[in-house]
C-alpha positions in Angstrom: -13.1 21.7 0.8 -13.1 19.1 3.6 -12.1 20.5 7.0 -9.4 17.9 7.5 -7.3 20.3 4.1 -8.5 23.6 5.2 -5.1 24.6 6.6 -2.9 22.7 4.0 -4.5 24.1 1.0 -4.6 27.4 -0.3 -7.2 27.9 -3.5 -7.7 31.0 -5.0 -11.6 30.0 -6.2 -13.3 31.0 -9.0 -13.9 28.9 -12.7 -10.5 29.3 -14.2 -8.7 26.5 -15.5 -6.7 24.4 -12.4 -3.2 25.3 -11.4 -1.6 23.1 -8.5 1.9 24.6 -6.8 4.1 22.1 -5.3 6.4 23.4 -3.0 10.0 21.9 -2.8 11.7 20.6 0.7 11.9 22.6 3.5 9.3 24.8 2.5 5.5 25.4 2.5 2.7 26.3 0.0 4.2 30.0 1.4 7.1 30.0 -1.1 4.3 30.8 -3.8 2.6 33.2 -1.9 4.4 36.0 -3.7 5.4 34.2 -7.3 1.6 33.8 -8.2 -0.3 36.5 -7.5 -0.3 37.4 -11.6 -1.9 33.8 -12.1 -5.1 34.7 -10.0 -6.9 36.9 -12.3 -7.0 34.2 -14.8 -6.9 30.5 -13.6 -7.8 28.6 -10.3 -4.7 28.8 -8.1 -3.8 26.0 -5.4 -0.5 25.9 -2.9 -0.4 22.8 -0.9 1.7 22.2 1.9 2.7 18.9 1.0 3.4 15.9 4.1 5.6 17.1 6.8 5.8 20.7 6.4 3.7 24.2 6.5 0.6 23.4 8.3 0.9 19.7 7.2 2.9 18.6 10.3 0.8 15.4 11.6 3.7 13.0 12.1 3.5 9.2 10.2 5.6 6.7 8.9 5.7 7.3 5.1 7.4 10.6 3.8 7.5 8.9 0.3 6.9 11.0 -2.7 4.2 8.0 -4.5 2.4 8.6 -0.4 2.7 12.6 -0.7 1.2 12.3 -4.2 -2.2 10.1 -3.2 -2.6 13.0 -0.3 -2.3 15.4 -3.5 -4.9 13.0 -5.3 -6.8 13.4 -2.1 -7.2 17.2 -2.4 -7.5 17.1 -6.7 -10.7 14.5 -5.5 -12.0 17.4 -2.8 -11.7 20.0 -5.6 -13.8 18.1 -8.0 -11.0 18.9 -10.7 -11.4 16.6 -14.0 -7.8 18.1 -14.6 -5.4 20.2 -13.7 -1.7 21.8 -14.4 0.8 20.8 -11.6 3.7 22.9 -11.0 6.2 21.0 -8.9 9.4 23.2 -7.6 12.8 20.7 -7.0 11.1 18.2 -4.2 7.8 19.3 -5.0 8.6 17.9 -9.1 9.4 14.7 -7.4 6.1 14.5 -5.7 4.4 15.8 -9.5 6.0 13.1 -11.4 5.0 10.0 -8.7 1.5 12.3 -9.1 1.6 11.8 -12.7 2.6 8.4 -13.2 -0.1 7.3 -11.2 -3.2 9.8 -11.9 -1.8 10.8 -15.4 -5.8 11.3 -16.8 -5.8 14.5 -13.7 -3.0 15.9 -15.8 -3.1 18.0 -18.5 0.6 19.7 -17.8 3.2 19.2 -15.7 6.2 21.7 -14.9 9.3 21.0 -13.2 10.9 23.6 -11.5 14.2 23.3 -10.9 13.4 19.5 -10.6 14.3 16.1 -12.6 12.9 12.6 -13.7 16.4 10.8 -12.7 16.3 8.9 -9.1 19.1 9.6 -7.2 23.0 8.7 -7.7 24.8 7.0 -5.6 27.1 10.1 -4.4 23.6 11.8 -4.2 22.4 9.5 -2.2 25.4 9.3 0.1 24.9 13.3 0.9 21.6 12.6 1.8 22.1 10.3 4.0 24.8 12.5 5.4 22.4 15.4 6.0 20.1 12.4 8.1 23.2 12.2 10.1 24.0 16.0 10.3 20.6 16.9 11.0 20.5 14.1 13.7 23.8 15.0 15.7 23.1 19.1 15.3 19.3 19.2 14.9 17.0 21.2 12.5 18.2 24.4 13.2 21.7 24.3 12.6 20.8 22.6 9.3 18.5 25.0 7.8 21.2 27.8 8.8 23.5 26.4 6.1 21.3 24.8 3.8 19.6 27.5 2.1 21.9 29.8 1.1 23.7 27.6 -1.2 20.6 27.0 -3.5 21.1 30.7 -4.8 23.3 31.5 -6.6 26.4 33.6 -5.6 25.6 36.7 -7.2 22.2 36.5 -6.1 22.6 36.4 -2.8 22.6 39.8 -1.3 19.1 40.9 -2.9 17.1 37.7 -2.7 18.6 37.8 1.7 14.7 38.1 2.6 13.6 35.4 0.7 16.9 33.0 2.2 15.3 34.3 5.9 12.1 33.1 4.9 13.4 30.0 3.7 15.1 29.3 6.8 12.3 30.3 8.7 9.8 27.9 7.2 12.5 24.7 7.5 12.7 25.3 10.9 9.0 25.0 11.7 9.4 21.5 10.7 10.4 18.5 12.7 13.7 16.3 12.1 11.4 13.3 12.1 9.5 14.9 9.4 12.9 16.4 7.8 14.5 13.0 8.0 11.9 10.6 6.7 11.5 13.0 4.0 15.2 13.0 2.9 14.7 9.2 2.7 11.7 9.9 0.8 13.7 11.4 -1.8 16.9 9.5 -1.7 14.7 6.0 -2.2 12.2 7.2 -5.2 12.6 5.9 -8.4 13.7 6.7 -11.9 10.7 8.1 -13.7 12.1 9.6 -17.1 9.3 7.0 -18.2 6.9 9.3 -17.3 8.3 11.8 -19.4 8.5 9.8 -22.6 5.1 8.3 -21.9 3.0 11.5 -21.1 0.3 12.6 -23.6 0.3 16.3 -22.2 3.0 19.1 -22.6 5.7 19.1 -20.0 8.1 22.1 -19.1 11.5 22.2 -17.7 12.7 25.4 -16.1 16.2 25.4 -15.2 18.9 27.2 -13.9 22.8 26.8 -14.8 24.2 27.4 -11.8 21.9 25.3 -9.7 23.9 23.1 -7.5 21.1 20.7 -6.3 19.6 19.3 -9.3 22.5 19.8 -12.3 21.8 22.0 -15.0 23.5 19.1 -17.4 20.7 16.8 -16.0 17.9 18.7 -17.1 19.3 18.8 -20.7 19.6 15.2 -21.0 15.8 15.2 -19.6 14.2 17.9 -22.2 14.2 15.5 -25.8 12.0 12.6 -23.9 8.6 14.0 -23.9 6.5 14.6 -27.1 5.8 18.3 -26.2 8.3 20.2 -24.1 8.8 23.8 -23.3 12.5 24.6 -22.0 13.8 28.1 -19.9 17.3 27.8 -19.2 18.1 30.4 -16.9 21.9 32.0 -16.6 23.3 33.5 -13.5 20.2 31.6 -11.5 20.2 28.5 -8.9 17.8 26.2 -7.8 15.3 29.3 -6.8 14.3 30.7 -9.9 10.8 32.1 -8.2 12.9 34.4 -6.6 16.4 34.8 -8.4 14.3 35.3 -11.5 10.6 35.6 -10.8 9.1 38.1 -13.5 11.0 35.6 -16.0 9.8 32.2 -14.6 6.0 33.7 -14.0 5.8 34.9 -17.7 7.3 31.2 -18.6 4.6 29.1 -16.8 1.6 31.6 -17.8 3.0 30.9 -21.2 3.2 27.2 -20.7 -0.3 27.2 -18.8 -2.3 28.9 -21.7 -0.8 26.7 -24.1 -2.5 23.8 -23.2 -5.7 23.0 -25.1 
């Protein structure tokens, strides 16, 4: 591994078949730290702290998700992988379908995680660009204080409170440049349900019904477009199903992995 993705990457070695974990936004390749420790024994596990955030804080002027996917190609390249599974978790799905669209002969599964094909609506995009403006007037660290909790559901709240605090914790390592031009990252990417109906590997969906950021209605619409789909719809469970329902979502994208020729 070159030197200049020593700290971004996290790779577990050995000769088992390639997993990639993309982390969602305002996190870090430490979200996984916990979630894929049964994947170790069998496949070749990567976490990468994708543009912006975790270790991979060198400022620039493109936050896009089609840029954060050639830094991912970048790394795939380093790894002398021929191909590999990418799991993408809500931002980190955005980043795996731009991956995909462009590198789809690296791919041999994709799995979004609480994440979707659609672009951005136009109310969506409005609340981003109202979180630029909160984040601008009040900083980072008011901003992560209220942004986390909301992405768990109610009732799963009071025993996932580490996992918020470590949330929080890894947002505010970031900068509000980086925070900010990656909002604007997401809110401009396109629609890529193409992807989806175009992709000549298995793709899995793993949602949750109570997940206020990307709409559990959404994913349904999403899950008939590729040829080969797996589907875990998830009750009681928001837009962190690695923690709100971990022992379910790991046994889901084992399951998914192995089935892969």
């Amino acid at each position: 591994m070159s030197n200049i993705f020593k700290n971004i990457v996290s790779d577990s070695g050995g000769n088992g078949k390639p997993i990639i974990f993309l982390h969602g936004f305002c996190e870090s390749k430490k979200v996984w730290e916990q979630f894929i420790e049964p994947f170790k024994p069998e496949f070749r596990v990567v976490t990468v702290d994708l543009p912006g955030f975790g270790q991979n804080q060198d400022l620039r002027d493109d936050y896009s998700m089609d840029s954060a996917a050639a830094e991912v190609h970048e790394i795939v390249e380093a790894l002398g992988f021929e191909k590999a599974t990418v799991i993408g978790h809500s931002m980190g799905g955005y980043v795996a379908l731009a991956y995909a669209e462009k590198y789809s002969e690296f791919v041999n599964g994709l799995s979004l995680f609480h994440s979707t094909a659609f672009p951005d609506s136009e109310e969506k995009k409005e609340a981003r660009n109202r979180t630029i403006e909160f984040i601008q007037k009040h900083g980072v660290g008011k901003f992560m204080d209220s942004f986390v909790a909301p992405l768990f559901f109610e009732g799963n709240r009071k025993q996932n409170e580490a996992a918020i605090n470590l949330l929080i914790g890894l947002g505010k390592e970031a900068s509000g440049e980086a925070i900010i031009g990656t909002v604007i990252g997401m809110r401009d990417r396109p629609d890529r349900t193409h992807v989806l109906r175009k992709a000549n590997f298995p793709i899995q969906f793993i949602a949750g019904k109570q997940d206020t950021a990307v709409p559990f209605e959404q994913t349904l619409q999403l899950c008939p477009l590729p040829k080969i789909a797996h589907v875990l719809l998830l009750d009681q469970t928001g837009h962190m199903g690695m923690f709100e329902q971990k022992d379910i979502t790991q046994n889901a994208v084992i399951s998914f992995i192995r089935s892969i020729a």
